[in-house]
Backbone of each chain as ProteinMPNN parsed JSONL, in Angstrom:
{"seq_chain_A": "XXXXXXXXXXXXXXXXXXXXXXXXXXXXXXXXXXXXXXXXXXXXXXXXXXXXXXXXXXXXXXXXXXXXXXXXXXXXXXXXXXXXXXXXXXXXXXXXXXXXXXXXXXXXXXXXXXXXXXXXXXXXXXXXXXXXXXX", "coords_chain_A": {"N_chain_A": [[7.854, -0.254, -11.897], [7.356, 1.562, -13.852], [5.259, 3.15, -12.294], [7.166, 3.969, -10.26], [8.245, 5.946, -11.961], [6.381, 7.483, -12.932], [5.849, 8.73, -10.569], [8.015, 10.116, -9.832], [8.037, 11.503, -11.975], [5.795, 13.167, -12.015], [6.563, 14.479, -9.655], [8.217, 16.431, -10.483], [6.79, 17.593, -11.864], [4.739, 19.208, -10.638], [6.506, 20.115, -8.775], [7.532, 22.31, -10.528], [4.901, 23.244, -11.9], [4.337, 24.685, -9.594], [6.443, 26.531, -9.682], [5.991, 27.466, -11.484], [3.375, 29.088, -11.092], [4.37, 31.212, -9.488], [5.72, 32.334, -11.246], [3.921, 33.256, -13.163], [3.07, 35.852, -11.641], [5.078, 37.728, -11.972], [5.618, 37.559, -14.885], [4.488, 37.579, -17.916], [3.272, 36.01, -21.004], [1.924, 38.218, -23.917], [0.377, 39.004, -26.784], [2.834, 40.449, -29.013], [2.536, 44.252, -29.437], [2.402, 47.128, -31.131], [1.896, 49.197, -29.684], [2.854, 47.737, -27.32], [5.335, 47.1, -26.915], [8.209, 44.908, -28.229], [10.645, 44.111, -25.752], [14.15, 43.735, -24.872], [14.206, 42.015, -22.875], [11.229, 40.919, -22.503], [11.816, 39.168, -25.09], [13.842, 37.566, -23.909], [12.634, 36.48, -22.211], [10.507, 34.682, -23.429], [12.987, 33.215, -25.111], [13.538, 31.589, -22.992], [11.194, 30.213, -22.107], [10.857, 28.713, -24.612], [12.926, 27.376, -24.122], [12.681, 25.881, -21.719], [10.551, 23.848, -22.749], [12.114, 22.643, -24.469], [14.136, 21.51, -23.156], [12.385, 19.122, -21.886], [11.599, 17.551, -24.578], [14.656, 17.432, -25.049], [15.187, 15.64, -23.125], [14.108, 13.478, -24.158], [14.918, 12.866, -26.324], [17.324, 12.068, -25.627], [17.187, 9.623, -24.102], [15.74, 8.144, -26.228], [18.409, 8.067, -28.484], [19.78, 6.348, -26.443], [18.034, 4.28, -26.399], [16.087, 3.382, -24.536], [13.565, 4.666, -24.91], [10.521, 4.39, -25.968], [9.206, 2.493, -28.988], [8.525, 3.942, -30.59], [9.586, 6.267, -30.88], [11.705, 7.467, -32.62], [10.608, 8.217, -34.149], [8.802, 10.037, -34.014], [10.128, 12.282, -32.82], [11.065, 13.121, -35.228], [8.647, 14.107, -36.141], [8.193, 16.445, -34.372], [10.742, 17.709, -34.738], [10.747, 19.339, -37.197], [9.524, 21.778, -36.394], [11.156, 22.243, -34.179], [12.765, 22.976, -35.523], [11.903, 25.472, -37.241], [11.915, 27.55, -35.391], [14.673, 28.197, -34.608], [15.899, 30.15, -36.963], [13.874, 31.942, -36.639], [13.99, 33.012, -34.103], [16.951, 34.237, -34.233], [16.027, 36.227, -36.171], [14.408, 37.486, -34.674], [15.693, 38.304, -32.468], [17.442, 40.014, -33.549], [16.074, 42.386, -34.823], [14.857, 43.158, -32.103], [17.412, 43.705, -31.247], [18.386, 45.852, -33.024], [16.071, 47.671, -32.649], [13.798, 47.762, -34.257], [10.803, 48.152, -34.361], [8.336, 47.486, -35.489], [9.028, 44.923, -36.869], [10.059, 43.461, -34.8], [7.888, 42.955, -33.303], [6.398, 41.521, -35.276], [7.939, 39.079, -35.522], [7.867, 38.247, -33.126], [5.204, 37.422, -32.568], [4.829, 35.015, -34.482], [6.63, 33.716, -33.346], [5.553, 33.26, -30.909], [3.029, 31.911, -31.779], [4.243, 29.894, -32.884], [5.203, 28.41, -31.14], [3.04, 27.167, -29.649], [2.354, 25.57, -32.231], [4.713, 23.954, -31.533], [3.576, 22.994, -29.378], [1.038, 21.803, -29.865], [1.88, 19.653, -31.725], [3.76, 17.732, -30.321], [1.806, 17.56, -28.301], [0.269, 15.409, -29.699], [2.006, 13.608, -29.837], [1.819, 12.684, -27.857], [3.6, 13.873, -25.769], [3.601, 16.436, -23.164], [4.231, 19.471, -22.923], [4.308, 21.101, -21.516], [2.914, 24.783, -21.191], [3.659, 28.422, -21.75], [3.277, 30.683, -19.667]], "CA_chain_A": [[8.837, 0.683, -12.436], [6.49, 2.785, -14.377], [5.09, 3.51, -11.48], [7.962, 5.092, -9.73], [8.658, 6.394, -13.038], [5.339, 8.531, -13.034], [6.19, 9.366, -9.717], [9.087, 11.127, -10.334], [7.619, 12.81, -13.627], [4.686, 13.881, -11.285], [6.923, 15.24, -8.678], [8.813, 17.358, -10.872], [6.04, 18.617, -12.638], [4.021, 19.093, -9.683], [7.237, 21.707, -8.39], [7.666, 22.965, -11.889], [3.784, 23.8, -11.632], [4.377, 25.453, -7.908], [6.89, 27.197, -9.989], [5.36, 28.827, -12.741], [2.189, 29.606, -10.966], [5.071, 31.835, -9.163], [6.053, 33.076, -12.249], [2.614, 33.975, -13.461], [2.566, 37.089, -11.576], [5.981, 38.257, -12.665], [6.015, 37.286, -16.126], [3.254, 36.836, -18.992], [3.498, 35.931, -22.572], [1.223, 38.54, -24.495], [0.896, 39.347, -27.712], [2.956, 41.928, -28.813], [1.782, 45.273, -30.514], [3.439, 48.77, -31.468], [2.363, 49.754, -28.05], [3.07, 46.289, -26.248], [6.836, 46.832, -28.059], [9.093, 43.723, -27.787], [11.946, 44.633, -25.184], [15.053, 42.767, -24.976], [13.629, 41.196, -21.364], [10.282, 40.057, -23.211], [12.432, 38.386, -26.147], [14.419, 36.655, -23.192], [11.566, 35.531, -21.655], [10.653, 33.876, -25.011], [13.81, 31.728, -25.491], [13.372, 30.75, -21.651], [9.582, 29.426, -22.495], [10.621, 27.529, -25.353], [14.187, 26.297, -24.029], [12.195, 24.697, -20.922], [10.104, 22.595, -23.681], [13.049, 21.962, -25.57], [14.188, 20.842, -22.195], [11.663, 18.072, -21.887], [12.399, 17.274, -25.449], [16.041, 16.521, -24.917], [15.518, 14.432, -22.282], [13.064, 11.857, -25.222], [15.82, 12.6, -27.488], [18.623, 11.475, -25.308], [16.344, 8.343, -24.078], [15.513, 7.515, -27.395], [19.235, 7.652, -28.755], [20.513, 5.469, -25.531], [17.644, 3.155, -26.515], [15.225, 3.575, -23.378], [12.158, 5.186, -24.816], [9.379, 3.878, -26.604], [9.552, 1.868, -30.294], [8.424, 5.202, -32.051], [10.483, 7.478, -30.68], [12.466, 8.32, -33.582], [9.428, 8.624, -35.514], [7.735, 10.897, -32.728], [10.7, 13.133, -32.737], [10.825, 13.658, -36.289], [7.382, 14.799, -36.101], [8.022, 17.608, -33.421], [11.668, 18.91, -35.076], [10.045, 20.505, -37.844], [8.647, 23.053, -35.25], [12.176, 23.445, -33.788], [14.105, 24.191, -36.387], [11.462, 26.746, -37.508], [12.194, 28.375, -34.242], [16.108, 28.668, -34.647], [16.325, 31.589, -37.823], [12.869, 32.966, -36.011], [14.559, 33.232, -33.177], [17.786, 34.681, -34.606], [15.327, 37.31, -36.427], [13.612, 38.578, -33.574], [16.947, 38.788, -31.208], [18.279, 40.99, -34.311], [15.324, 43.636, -34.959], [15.311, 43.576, -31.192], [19.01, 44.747, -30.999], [18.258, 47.149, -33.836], [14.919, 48.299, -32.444], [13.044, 47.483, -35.399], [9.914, 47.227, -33.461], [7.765, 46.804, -36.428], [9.29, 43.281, -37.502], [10.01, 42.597, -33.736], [6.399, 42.577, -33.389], [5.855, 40.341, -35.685], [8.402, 38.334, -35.442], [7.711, 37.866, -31.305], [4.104, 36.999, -32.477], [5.217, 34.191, -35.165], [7.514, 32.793, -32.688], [4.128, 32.808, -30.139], [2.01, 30.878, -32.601], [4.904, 28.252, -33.213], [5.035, 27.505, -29.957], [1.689, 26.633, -29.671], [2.024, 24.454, -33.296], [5.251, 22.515, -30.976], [2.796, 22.439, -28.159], [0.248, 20.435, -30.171], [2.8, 18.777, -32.184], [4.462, 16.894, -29.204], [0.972, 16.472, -27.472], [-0.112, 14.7, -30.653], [2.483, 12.338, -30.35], [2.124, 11.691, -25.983], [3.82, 14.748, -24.667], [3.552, 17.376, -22.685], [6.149, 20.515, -22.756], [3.519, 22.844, -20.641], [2.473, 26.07, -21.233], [3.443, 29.638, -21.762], [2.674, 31.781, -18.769]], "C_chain_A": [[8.145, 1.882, -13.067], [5.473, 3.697, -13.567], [5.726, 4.783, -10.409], [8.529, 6.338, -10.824], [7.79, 7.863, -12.902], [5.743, 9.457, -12.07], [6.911, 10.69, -9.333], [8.613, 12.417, -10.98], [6.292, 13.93, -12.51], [5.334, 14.879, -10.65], [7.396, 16.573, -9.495], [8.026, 18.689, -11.895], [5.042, 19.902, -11.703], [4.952, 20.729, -9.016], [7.751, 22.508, -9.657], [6.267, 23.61, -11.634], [3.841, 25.023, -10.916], [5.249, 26.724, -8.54], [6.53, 28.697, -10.945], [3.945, 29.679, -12.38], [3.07, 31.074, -10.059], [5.257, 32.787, -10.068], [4.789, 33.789, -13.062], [2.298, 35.447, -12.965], [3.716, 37.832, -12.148], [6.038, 38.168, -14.119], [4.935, 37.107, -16.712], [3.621, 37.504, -20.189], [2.097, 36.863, -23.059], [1.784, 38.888, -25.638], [1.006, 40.606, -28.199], [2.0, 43.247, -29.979], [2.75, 46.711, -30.521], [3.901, 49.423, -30.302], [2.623, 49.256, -27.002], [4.913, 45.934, -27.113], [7.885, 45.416, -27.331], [10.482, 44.488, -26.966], [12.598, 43.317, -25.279], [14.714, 41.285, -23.404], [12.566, 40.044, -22.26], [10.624, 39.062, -24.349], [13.219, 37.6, -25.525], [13.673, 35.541, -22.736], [11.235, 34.36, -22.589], [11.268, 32.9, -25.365], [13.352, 31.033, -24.072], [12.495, 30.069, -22.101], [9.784, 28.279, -23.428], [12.148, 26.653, -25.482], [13.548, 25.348, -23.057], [11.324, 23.693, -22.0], [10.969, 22.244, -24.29], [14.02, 20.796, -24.276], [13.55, 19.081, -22.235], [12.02, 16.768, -23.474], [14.111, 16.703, -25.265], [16.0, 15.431, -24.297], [14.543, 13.169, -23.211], [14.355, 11.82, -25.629], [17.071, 11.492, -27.117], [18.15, 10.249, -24.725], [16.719, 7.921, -25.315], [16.635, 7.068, -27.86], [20.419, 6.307, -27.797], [19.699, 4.05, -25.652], [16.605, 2.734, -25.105], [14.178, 4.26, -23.376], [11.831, 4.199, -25.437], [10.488, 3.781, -27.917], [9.379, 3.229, -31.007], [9.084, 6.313, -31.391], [11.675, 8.138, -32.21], [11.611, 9.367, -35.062], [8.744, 9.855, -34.705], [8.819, 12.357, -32.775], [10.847, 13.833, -34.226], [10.2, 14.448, -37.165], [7.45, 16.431, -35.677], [9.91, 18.258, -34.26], [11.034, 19.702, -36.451], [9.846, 22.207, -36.893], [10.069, 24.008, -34.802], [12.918, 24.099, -34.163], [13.899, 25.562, -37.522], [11.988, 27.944, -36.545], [13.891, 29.058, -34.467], [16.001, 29.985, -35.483], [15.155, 32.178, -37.62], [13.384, 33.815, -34.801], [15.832, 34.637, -33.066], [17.096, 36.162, -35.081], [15.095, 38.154, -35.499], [14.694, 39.103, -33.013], [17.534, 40.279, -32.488], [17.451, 42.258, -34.729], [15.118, 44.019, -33.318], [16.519, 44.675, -31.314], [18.805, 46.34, -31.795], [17.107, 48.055, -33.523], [13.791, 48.725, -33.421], [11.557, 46.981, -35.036], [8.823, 46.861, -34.824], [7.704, 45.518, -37.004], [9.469, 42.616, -36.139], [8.869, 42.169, -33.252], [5.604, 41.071, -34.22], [6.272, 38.992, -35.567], [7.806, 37.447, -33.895], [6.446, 37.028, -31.41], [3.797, 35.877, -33.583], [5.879, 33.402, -34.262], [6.409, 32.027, -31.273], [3.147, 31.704, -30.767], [2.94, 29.593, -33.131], [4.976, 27.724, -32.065], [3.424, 26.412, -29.442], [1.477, 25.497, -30.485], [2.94, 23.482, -32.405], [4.413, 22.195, -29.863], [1.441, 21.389, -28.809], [0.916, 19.435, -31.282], [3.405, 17.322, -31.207], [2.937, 16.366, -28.503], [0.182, 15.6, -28.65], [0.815, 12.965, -30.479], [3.102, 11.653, -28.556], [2.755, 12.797, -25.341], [3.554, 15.947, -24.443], [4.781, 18.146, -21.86], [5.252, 21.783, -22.31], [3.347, 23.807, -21.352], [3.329, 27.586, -21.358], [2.501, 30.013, -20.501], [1.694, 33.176, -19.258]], "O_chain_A": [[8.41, 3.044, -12.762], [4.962, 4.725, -14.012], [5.265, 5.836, -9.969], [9.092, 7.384, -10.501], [8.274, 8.99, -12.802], [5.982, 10.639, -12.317], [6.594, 11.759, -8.811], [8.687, 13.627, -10.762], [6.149, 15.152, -12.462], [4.989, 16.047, -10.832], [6.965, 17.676, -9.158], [8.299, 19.801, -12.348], [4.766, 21.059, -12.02], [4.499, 21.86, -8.838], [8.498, 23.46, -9.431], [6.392, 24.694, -11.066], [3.528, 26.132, -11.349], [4.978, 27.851, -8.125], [6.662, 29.917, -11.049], [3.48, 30.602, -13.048], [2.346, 32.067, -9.971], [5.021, 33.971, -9.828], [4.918, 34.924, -13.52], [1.522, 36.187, -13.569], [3.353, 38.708, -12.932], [6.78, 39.049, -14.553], [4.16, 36.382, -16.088], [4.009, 38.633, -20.491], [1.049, 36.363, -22.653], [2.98, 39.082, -25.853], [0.213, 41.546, -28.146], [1.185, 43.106, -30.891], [3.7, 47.004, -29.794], [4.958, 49.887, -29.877], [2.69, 49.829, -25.915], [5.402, 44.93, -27.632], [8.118, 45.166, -26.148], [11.206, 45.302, -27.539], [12.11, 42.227, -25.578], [15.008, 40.101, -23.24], [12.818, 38.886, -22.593], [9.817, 38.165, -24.591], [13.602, 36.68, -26.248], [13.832, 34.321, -22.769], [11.699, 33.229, -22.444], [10.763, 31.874, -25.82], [12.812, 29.929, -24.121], [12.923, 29.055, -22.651], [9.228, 27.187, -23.314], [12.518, 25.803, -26.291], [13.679, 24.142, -23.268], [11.676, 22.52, -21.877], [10.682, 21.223, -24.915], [14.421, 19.652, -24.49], [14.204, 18.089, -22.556], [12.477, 15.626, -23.438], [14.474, 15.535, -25.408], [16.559, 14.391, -24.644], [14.406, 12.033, -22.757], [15.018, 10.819, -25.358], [17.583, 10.582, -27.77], [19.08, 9.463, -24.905], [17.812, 7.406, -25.552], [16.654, 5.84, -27.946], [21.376, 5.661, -28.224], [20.167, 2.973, -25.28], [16.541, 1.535, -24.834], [13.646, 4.604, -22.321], [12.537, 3.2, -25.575], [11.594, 4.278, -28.128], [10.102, 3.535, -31.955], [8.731, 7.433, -31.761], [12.177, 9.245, -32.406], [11.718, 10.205, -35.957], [8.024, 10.566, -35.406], [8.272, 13.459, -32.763], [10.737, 15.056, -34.321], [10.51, 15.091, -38.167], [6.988, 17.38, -36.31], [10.061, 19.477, -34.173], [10.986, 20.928, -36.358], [10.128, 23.393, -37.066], [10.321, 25.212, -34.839], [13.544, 25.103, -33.821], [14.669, 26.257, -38.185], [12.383, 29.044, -36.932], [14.143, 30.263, -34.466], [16.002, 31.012, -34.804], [15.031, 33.143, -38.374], [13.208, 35.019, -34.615], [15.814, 35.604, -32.304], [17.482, 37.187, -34.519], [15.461, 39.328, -35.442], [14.792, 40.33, -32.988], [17.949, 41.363, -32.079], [18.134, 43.245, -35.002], [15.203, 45.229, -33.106], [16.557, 45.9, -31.424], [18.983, 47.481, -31.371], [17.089, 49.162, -34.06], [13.086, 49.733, -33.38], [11.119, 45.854, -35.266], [8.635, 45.654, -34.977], [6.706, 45.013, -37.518], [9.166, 41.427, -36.039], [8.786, 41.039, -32.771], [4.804, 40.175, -33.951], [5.55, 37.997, -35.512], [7.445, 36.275, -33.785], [6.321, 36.064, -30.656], [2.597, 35.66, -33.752], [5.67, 32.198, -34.415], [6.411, 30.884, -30.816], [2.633, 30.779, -30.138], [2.5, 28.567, -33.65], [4.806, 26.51, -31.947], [3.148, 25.279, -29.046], [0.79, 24.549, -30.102], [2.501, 22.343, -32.249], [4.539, 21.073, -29.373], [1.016, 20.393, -28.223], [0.292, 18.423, -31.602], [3.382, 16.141, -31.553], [2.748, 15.19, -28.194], [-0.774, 15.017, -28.138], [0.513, 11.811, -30.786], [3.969, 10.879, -28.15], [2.496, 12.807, -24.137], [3.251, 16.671, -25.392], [5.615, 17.909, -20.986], [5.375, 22.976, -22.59], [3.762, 23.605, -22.494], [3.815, 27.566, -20.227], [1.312, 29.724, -20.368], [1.284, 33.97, -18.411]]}, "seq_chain_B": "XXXXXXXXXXXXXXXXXXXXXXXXXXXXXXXXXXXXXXXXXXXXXXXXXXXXXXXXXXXXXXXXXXXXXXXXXXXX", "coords_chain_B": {"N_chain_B": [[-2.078, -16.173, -15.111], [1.973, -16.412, -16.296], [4.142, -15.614, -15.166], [7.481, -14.015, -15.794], [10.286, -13.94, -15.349], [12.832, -13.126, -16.046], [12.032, -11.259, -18.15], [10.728, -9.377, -16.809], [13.192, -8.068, -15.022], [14.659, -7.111, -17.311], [12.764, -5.471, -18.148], [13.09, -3.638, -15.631], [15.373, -2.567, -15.546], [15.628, -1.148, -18.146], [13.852, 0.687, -17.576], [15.179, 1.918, -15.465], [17.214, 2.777, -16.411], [16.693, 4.604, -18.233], [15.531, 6.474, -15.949], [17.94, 8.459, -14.971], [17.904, 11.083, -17.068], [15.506, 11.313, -17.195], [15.482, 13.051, -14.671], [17.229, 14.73, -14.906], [15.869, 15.79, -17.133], [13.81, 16.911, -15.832], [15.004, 18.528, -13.934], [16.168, 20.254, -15.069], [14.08, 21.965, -16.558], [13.038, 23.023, -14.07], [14.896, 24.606, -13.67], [15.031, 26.656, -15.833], [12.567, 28.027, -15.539], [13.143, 28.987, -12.914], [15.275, 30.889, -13.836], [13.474, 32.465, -15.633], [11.88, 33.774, -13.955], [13.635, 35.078, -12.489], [14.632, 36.939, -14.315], [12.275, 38.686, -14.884], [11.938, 39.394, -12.365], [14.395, 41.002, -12.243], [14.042, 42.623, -14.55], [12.072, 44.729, -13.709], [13.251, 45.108, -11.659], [15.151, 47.097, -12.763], [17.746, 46.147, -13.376], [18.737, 44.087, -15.456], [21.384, 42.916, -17.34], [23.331, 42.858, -20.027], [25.511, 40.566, -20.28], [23.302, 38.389, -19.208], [21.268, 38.474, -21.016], [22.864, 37.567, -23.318], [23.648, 35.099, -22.313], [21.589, 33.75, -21.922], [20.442, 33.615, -24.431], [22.755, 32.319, -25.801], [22.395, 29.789, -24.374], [19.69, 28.8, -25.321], [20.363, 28.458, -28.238], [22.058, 26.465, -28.091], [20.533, 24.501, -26.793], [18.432, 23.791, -28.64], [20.497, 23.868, -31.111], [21.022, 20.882, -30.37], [18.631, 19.485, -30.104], [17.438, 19.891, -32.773], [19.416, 18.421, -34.381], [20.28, 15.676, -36.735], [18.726, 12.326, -35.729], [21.478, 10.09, -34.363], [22.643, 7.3, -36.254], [20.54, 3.752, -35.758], [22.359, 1.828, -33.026], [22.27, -0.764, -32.412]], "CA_chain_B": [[-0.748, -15.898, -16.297], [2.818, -16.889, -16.137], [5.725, -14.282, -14.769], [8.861, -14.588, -16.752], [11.681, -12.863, -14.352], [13.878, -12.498, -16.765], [11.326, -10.084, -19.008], [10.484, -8.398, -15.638], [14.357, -8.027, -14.745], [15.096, -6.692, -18.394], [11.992, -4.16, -17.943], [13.231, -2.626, -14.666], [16.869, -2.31, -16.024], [15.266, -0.294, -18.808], [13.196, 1.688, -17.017], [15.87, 2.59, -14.561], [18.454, 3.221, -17.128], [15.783, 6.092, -18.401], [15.487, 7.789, -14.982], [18.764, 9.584, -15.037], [17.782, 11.722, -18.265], [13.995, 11.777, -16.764], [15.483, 13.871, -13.647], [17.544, 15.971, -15.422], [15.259, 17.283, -18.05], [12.585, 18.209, -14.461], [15.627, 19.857, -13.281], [16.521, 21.371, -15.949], [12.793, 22.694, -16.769], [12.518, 24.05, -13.098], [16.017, 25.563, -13.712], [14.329, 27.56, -16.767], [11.551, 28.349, -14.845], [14.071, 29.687, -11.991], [15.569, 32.072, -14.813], [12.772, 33.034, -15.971], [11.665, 34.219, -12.461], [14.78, 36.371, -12.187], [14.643, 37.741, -15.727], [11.086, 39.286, -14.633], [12.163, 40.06, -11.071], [15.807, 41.863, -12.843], [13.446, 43.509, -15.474], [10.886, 45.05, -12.889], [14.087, 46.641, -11.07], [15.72, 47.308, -14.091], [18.862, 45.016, -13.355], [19.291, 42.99, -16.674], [22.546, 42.883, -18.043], [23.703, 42.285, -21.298], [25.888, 39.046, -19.943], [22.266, 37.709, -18.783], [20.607, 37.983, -21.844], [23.781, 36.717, -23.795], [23.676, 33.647, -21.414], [20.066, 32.991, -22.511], [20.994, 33.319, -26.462], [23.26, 31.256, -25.729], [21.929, 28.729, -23.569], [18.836, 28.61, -26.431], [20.868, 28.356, -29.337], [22.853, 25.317, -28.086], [19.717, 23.488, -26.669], [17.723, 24.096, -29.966], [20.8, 22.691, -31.978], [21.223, 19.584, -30.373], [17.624, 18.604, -30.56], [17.383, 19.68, -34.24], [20.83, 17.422, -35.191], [19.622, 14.387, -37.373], [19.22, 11.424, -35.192], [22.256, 8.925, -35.15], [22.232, 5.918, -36.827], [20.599, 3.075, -35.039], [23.626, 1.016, -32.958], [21.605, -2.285, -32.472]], "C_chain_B": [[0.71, -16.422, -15.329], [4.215, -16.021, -15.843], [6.973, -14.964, -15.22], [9.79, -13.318, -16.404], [12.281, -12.391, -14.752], [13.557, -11.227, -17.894], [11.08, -8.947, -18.272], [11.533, -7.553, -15.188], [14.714, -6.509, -16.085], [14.327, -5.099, -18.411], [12.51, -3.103, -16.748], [14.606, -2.321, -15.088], [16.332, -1.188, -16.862], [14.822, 0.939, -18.035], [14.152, 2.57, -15.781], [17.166, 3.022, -15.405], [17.576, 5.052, -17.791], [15.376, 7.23, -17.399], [16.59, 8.908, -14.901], [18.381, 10.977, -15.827], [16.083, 12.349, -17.722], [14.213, 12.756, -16.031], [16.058, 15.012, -14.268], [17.146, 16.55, -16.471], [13.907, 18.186, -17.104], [13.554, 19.026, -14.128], [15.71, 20.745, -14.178], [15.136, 22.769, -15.942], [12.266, 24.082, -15.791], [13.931, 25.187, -13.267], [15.633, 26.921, -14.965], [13.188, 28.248, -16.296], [12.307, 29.466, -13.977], [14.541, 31.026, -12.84], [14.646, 33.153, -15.359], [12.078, 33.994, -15.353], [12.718, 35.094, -12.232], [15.138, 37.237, -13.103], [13.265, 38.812, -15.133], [11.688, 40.343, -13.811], [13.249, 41.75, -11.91], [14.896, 42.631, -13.486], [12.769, 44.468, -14.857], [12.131, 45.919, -12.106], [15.457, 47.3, -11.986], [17.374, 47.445, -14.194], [19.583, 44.19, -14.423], [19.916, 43.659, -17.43], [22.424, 42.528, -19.298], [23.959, 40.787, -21.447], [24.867, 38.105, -19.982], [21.97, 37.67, -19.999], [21.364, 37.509, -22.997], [23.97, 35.502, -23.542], [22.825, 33.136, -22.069], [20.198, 32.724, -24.085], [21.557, 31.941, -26.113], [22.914, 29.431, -25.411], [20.556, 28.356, -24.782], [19.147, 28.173, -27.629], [21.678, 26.749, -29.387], [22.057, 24.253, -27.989], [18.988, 23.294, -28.281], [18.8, 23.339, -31.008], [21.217, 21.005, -31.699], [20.042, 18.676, -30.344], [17.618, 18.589, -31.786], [18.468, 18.926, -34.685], [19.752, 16.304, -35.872], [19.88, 13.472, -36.067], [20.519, 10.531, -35.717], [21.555, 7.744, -35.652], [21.604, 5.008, -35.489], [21.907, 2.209, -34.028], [23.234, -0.524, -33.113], [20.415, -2.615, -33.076]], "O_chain_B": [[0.693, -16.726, -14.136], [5.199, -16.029, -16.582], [7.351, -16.123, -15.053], [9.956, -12.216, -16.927], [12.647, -11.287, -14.35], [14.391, -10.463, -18.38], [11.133, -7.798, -18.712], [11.228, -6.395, -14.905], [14.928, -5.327, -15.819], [14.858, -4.001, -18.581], [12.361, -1.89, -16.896], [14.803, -1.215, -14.585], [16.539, -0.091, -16.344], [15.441, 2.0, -17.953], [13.825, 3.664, -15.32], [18.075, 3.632, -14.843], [17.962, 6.217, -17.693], [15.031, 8.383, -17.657], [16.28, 10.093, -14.783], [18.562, 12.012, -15.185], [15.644, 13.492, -17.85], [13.443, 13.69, -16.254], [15.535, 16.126, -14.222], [17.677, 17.566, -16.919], [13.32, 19.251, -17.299], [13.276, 20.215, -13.972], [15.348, 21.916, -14.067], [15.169, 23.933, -15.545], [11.71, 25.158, -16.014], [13.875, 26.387, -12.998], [16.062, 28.06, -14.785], [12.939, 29.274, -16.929], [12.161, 30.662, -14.229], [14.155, 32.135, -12.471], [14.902, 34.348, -15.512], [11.654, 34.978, -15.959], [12.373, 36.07, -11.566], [15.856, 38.206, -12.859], [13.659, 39.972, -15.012], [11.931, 41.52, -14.077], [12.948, 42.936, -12.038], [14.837, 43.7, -12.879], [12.793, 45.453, -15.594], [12.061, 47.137, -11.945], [16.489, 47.857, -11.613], [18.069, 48.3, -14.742], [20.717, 43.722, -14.329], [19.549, 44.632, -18.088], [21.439, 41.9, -19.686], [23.343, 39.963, -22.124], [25.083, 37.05, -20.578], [22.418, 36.623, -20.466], [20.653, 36.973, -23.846], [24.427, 34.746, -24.399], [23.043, 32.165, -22.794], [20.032, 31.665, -24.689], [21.021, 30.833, -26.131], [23.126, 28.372, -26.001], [20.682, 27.168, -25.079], [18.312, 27.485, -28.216], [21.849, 26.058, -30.391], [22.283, 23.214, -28.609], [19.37, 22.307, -28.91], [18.386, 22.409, -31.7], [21.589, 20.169, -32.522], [20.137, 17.457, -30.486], [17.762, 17.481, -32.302], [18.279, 18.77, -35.891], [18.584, 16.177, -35.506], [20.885, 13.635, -35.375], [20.737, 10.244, -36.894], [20.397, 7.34, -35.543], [21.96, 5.31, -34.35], [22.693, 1.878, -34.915], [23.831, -1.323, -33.834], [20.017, -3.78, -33.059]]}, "name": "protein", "num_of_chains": 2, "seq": "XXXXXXXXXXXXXXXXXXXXXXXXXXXXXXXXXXXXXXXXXXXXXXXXXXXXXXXXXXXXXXXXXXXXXXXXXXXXXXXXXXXXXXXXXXXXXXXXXXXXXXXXXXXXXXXXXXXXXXXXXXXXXXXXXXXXXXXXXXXXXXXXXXXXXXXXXXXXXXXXXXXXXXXXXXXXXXXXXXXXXXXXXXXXXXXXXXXXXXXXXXXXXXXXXXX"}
């Protein structure tokens, strides 16, 4: 079972991979600057990046609550929401000096919301998973 | 060692009750991926709507609060 299990997880990562190496030429996360200004595209891109890990995430969460992950799953998730619910009123920030064109705080904000991703990316692989990469 | 069918039985029930949720957070992932790929593309011929990046708020804001919710209580 864990077997076909992997299988699966492989396959999908495997055309998720095929995918983003796609997306690599269209799209890349840099960090922004005055003259690298956050547009409303690049702040899209952004939630995309860290809704597909939140992605992966749901699917422990909704395991875990049906009772089909691992014994520490509640403890494992507890670990990694910290991270996300930094993200929510970061999130909210940036989308709103966006709108206003406040590139000064969208800057920073865009590049706070870059370095949390990174803390849920070794957050989660601390505790067994992997929610990929940033392009 | 000694195979005990009914532990074996119990394990593949589990493990197959967890694939549903396994497939649809790959789809999902490549489905974010897919977006993300047409957000670029749209941006590059300078296509992106409002609706689109309202979708994505959206679609971010909802995933984001249902992982952050408190877990429920245990049931069993």
């Amino acid at each position: 079972m864990k077997r076909i299990i992997l299988v699966l997880a492989i396959s999908l990562y495997v055309g998720g991979c095929a995918q983003l190496q796609t997306l690599q030429s269209l799209a890349h996360f840099s960090t922004a600057t005055i003259n690298n200004p956050v547009t409303k595209e690049m702040e899209a891109q952004i939630e995309l990046g860290f809704d597909a890990a939140i992605q992966i995430l749901l699917s422990y969460r909704r395991a875990c609550i049906a009772g089909n992950a691992d014994v520490n799953c509640r403890q494992n998730i507890e670990i990694i929401q910290p991270y996300t619910r930094q993200a929510k009123p970061l999130i909210a920030q940036l989308r709103s000096f966006v709108d206003n064109n406040d590139q000064v705080n969208a800057v920073v904000a865009y590049n706070q919301l870059l370095g949390l991703y990174g803390n849920l990316k070794a957050s989660a692989a601390a505790v067994g998973m992997n929610v990929g990469s940033l392009p | 060692m000694k195979i005990n069918a009914q532990e074996i039985l119990a394990l593949l029930a589990k493990g197959l009750s967890a694939l549903p949720s396994l497939i649809e957070g790959g789809t999902n992932v490549i489905d974010r991926i897919n977006q993300m790929k047409k957000l670029a593309e749209d941006a590059k011929a300078g296509t992106v709507t409002k609706a689109q990046i309202d979708a994505i708020r959206a679609q971010t804001d909802r995933d984001l609060d249902e992982f952050n919710a408190p877990l429920p209580p245990k049931t069993a």
